[in-house]
PASEBA-1860 file (N, C-alpha, C; in nm, 3 decimals):
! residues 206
1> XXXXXXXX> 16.211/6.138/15.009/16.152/6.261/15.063/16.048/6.314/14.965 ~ 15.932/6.375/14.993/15.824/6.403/14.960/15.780/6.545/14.980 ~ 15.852/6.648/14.829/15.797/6.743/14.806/15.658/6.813/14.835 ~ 15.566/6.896/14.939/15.449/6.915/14.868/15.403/7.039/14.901 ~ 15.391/7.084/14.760/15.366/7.241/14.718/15.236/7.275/14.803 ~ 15.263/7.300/14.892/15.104/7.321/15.028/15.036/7.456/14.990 ~ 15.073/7.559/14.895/14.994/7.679/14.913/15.030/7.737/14.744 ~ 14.898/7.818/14.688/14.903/7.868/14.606/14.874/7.995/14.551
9> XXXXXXXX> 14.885/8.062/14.455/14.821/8.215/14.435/14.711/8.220/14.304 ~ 14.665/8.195/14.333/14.520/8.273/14.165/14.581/8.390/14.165 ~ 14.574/8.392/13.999/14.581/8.476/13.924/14.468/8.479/13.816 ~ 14.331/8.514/13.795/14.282/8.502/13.661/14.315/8.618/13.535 ~ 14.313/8.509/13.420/14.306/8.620/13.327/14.198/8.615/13.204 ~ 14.184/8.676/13.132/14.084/8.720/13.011/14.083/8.812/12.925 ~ 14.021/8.779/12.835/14.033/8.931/12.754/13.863/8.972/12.714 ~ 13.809/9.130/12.719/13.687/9.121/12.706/13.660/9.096/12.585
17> XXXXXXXX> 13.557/9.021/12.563/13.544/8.990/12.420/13.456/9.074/12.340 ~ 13.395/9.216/12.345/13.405/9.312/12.280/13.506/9.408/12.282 ~ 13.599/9.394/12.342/13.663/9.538/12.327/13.706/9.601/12.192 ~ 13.714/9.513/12.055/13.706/9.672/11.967/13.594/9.704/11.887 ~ 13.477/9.654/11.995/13.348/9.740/11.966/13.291/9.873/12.048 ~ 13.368/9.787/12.175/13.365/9.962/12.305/13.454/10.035/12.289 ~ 13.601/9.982/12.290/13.688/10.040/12.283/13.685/10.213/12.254 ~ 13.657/10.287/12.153/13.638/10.387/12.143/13.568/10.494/12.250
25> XXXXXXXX> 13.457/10.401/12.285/13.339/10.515/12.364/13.369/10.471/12.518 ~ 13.457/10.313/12.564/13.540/10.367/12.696/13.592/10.404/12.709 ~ 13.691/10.464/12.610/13.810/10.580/12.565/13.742/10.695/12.602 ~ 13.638/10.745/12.510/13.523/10.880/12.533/13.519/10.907/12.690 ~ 13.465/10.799/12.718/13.417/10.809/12.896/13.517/10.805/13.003 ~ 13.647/10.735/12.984/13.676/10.796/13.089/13.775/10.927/13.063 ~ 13.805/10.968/12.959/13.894/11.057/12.900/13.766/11.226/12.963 ~ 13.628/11.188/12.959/13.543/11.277/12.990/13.542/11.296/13.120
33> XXXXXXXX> 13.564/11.115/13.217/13.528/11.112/13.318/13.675/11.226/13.406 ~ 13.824/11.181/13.332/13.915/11.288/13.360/13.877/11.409/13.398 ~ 13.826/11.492/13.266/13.773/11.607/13.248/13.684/11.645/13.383 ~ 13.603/11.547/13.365/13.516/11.664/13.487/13.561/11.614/13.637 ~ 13.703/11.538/13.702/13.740/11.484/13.760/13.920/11.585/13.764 ~ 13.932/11.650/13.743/14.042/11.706/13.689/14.180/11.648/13.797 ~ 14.136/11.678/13.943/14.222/11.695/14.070/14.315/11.525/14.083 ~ 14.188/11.474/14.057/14.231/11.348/14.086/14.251/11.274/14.251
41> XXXXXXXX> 14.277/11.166/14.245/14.352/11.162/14.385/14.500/11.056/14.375 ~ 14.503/11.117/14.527/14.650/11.025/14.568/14.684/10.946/14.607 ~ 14.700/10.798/14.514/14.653/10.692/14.609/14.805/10.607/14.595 ~ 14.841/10.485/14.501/14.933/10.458/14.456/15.035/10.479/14.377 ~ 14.984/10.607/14.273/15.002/10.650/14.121/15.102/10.751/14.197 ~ 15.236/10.764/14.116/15.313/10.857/14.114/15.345/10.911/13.998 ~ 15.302/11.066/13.976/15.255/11.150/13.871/15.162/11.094/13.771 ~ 15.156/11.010/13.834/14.988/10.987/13.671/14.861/11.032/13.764
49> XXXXXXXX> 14.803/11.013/13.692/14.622/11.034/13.755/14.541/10.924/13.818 ~ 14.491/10.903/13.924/14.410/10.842/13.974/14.247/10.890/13.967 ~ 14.157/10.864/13.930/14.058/10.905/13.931/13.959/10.894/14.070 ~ 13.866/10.961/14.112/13.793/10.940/14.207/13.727/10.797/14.172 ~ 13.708/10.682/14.292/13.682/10.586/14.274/13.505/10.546/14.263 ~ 13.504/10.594/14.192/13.288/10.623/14.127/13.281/10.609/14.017 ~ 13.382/10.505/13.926/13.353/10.513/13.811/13.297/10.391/13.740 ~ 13.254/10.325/13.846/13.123/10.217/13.834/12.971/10.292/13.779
57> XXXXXXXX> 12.980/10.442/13.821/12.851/10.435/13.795/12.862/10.537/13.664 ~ 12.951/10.509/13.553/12.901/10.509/13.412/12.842/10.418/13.335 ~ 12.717/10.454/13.240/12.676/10.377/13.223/12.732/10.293/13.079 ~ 12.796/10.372/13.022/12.886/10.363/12.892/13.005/10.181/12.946 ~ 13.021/10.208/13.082/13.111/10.098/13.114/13.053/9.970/13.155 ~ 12.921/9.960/13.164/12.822/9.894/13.227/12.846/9.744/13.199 ~ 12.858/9.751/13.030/12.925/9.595/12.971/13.068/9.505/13.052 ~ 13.102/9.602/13.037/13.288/9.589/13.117/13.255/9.524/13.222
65> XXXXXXXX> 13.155/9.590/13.332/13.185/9.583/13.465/13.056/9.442/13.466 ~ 12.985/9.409/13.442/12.932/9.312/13.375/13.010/9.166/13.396 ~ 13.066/9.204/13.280/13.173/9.086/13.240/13.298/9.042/13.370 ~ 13.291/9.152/13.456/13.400/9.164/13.551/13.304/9.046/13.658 ~ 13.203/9.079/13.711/13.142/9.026/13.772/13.124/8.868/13.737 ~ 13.126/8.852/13.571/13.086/8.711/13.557/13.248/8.648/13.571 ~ 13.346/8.727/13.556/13.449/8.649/13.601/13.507/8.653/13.745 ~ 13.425/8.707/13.794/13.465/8.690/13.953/13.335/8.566/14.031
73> XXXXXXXX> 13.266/8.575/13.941/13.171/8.473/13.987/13.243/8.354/13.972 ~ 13.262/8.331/13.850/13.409/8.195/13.859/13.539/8.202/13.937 ~ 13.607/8.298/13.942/13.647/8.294/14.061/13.637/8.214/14.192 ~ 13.503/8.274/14.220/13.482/8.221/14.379/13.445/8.063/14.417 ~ 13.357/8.042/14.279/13.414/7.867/14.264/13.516/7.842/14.281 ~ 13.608/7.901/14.182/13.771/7.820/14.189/13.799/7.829/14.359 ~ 13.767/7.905/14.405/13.840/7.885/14.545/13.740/7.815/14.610 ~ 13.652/7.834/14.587/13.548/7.732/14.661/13.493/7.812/14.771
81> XXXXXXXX> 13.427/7.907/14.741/13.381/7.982/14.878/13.227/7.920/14.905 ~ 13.167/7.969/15.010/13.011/7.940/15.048/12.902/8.017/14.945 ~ 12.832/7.942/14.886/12.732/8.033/14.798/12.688/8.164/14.860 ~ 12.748/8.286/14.762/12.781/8.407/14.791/12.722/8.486/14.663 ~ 12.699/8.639/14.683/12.661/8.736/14.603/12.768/8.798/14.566 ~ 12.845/8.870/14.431/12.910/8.926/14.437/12.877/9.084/14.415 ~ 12.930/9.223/14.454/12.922/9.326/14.422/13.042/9.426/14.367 ~ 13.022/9.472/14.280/13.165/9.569/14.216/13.140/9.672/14.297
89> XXXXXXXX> 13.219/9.746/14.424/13.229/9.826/14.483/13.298/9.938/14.457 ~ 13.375/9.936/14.390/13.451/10.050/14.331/13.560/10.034/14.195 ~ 13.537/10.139/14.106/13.623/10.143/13.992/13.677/10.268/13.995 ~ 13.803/10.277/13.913/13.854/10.414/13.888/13.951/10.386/13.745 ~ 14.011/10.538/13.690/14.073/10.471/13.603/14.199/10.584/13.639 ~ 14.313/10.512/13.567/14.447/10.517/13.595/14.489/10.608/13.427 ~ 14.586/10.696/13.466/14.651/10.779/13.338/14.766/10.768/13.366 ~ 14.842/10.676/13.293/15.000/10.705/13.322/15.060/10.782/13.173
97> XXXXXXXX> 15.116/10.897/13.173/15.120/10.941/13.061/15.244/11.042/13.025 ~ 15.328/10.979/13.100/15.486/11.021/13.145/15.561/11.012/13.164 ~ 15.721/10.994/13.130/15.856/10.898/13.177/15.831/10.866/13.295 ~ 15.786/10.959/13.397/15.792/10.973/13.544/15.665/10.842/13.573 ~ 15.562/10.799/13.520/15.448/10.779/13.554/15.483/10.639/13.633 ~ 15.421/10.625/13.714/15.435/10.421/13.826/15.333/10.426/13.911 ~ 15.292/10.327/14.005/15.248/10.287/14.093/15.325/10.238/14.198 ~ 15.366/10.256/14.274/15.438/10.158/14.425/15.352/10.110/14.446
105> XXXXXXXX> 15.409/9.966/14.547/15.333/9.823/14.583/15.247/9.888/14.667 ~ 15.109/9.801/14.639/15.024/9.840/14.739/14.917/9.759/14.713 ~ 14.805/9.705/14.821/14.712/9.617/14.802/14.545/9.665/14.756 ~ 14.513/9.598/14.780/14.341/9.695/14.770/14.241/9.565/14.897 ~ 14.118/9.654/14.940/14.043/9.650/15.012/13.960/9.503/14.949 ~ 13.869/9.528/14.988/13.753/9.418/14.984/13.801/9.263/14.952 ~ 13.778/9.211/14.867/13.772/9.032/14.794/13.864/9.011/14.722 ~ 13.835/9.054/14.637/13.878/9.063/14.450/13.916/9.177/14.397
113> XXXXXXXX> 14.037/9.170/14.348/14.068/9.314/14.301/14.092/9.304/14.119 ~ 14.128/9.402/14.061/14.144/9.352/13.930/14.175/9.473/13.815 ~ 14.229/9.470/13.715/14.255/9.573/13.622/14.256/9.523/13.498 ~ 14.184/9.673/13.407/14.135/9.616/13.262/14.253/9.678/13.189 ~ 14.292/9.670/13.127/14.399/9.745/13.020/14.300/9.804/12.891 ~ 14.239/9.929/12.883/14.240/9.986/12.776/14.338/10.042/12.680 ~ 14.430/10.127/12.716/14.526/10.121/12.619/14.696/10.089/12.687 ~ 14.755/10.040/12.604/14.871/9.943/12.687/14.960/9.938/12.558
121> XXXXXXXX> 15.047/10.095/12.519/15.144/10.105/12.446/15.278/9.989/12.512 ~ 15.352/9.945/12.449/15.473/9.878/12.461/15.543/9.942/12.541 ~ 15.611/9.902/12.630/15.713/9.976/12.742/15.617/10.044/12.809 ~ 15.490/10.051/12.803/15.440/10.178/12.939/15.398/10.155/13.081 ~ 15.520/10.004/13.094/15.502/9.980/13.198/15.398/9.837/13.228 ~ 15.503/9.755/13.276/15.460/9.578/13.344/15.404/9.606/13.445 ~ 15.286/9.563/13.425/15.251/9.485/13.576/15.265/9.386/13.653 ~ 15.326/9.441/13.790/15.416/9.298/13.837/15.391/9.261/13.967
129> XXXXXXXX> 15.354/9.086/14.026/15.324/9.067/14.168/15.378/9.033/14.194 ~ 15.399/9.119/14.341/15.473/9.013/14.452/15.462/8.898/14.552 ~ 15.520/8.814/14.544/15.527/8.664/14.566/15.464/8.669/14.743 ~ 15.345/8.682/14.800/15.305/8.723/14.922/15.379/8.612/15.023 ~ 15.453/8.483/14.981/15.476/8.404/15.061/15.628/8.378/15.069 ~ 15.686/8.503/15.006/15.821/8.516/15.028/15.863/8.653/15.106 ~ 15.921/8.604/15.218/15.996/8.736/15.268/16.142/8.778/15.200 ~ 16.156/8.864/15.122/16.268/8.904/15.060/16.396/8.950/15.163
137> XXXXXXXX> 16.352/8.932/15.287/16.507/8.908/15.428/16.540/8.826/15.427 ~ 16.467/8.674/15.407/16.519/8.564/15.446/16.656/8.550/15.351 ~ 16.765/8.485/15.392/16.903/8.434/15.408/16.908/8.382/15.258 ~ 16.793/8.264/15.213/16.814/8.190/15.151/16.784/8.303/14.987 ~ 16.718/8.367/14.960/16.720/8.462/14.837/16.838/8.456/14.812 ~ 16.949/8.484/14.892/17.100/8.534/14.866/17.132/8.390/14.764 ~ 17.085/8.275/14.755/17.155/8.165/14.747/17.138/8.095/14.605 ~ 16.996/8.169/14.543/16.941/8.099/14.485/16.989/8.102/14.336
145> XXXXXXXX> 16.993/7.977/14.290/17.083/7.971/14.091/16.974/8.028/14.026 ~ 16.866/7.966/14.047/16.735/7.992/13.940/16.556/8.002/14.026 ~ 16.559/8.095/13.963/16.407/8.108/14.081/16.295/7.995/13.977 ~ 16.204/7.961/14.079/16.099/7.901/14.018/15.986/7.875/14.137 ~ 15.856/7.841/14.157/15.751/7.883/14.200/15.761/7.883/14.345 ~ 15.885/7.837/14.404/15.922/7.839/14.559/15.961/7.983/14.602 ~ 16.063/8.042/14.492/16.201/8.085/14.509/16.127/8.259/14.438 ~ 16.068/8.277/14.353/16.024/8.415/14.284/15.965/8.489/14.346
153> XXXXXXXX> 16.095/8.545/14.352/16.016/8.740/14.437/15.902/8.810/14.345 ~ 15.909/8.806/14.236/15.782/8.897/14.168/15.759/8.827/13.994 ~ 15.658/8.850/13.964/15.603/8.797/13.804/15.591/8.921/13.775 ~ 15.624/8.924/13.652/15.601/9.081/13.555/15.468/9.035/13.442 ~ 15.415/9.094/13.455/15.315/9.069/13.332/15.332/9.195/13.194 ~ 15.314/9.187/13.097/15.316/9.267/13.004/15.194/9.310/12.949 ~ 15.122/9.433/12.965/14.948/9.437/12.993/14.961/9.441/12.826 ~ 14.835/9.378/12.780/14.802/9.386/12.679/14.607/9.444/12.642
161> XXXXXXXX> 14.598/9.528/12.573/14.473/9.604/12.533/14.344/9.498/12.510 ~ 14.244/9.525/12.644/14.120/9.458/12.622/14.153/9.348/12.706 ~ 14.260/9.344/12.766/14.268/9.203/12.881/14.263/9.226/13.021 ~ 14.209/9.111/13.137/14.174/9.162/13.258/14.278/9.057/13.351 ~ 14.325/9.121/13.427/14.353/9.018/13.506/14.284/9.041/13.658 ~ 14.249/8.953/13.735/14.174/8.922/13.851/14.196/8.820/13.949 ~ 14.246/8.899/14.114/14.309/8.861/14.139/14.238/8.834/14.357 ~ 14.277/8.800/14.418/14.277/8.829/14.565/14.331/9.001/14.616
169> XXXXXXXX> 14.233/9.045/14.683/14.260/9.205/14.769/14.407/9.184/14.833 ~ 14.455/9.087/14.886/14.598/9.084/14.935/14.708/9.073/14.870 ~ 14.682/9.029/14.738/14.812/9.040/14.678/14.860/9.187/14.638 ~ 15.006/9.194/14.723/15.113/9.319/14.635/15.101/9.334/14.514 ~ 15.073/9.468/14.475/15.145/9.451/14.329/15.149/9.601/14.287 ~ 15.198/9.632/14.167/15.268/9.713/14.144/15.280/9.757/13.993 ~ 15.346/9.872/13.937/15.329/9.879/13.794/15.468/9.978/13.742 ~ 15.562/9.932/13.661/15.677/9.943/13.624/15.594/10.118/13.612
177> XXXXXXXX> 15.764/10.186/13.553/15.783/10.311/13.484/15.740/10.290/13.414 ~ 15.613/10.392/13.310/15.613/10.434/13.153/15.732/10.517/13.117 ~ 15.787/10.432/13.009/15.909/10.450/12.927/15.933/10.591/12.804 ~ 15.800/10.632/12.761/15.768/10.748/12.678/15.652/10.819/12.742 ~ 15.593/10.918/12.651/15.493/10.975/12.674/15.365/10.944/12.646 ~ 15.357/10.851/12.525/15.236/10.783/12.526/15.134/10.727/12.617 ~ 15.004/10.767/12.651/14.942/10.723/12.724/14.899/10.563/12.802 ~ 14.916/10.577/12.866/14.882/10.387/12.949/14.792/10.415/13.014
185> XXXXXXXX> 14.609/10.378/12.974/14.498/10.380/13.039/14.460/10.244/13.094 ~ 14.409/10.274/13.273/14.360/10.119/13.274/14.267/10.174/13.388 ~ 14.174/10.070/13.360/14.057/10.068/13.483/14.069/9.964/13.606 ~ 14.067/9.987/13.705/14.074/9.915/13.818/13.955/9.920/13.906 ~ 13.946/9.802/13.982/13.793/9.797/14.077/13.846/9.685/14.167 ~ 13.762/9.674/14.231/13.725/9.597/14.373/13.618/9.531/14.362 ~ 13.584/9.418/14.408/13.417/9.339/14.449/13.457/9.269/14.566 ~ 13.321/9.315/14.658/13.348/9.222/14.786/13.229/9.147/14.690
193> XXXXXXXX> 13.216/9.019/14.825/13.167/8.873/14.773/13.060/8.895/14.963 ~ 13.011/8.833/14.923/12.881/8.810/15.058/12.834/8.691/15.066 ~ 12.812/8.605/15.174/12.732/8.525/15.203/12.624/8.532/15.164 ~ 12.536/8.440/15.078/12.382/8.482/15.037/12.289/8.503/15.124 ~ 12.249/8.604/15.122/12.137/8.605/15.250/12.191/8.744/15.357 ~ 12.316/8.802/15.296/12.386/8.858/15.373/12.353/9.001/15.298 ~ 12.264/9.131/15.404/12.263/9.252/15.302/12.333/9.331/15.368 ~ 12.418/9.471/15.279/12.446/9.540/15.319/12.377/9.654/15.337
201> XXXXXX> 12.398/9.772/15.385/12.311/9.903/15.410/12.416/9.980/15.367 ~ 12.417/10.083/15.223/12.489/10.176/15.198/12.473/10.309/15.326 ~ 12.584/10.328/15.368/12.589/10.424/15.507/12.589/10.580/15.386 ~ 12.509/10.675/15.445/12.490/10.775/15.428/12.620/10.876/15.432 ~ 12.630/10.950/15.331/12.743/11.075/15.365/12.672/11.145/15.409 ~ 12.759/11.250/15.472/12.721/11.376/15.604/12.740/11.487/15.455
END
């Protein structure tokens, strides 16, 4: 009989290779971008801060989001899409800064989704995906001795400072409790991908 593993998940990862030359002044910016952002919104984050998702257009982050793009450009090789444009459509940044602080599972929009870890104290919380090709009803979970790439309901990652991971808009995922009060900052974004030749028209607000 003839095993064959028919389906898989990308996960990319990286680390930016300036971050402790920005480090400080993306600290500055979005700690400012907070400030004049105070309300926040309500999206996944339970009691931390979500920022309004416009924080592509600092220019202090410009390197970051840069680098995001050149790794989503590899990306779309790895999967092999049709020669395509990519665009960073939205960033925001995340404050978890409280026993209480998490995210519940939830996906994101467009292509490519992805999160930078600026600061990523110990315990303030794994980031963890869920296995999109397991239904956690099925019978057989109940059964299993040892999970392994068939059988795993979720991967925990342990974010570490200045690293990105980048991923598909459909994958679940999710982000443990922060364990103290120490701050857990991270930036998150979106890029759709386009057919070349393919433009969009930014639609007007009322």
């Amino acid at each position: 009989m003839e095993l064959l593993p028919i389906f898989s998940t990308p996960v990319w990862m990286s680390v930016y290779p300036d971050f402790e030359e920005h480090k400080n002044s993306f600290l500055t910016c979005v700690r400012n971008f907070k400030e004049q952002n105070p309300q926040g919104e309500n999206k996944s984050n339970i009691t931390g801060y979500h920022s309004p998702e416009t924080l592509q257009g600092e220019a202090e982050l410009h390197p970051l989001f840069q680098y995001v793009c050149e790794m989503a450009l590899q990306a779309v090789q790895d999967l092999n899409f049709v020669p395509n444009n990519v665009f960073l459509t939205s960033a925001w940044v995340n404050f978890n800064d409280t026993r209480e602080c998490m995210n519940s599972e939830h996906i994101h929009g467009e292509i490519l989704s992805g999160v930078f870890y600026l600061k990523a104290p110990p315990e303030s919380g794994k980031f963890v995906i869920s296995n999109p090709g397991l239904n956690r009803l099925w019978g057989g979970c109940n059964l299993i001795k040892e999970k392994n790439q068939f059988t795993g309901e979720m991967m925990r990652i342990e974010p570490e400072e200045g690293s990105i991971l980048l991923f598909p808009s459909y994958l679940p995922h999710s982000v443990e409790t922060n364990h103290h009060d120490d701050e857990r900052i991270s930036i998150s974004f979106n890029l759709m991908v386009l057919p070349e030749g393919q433009v969009t028209i930014p639609q007007q607000q009322s």
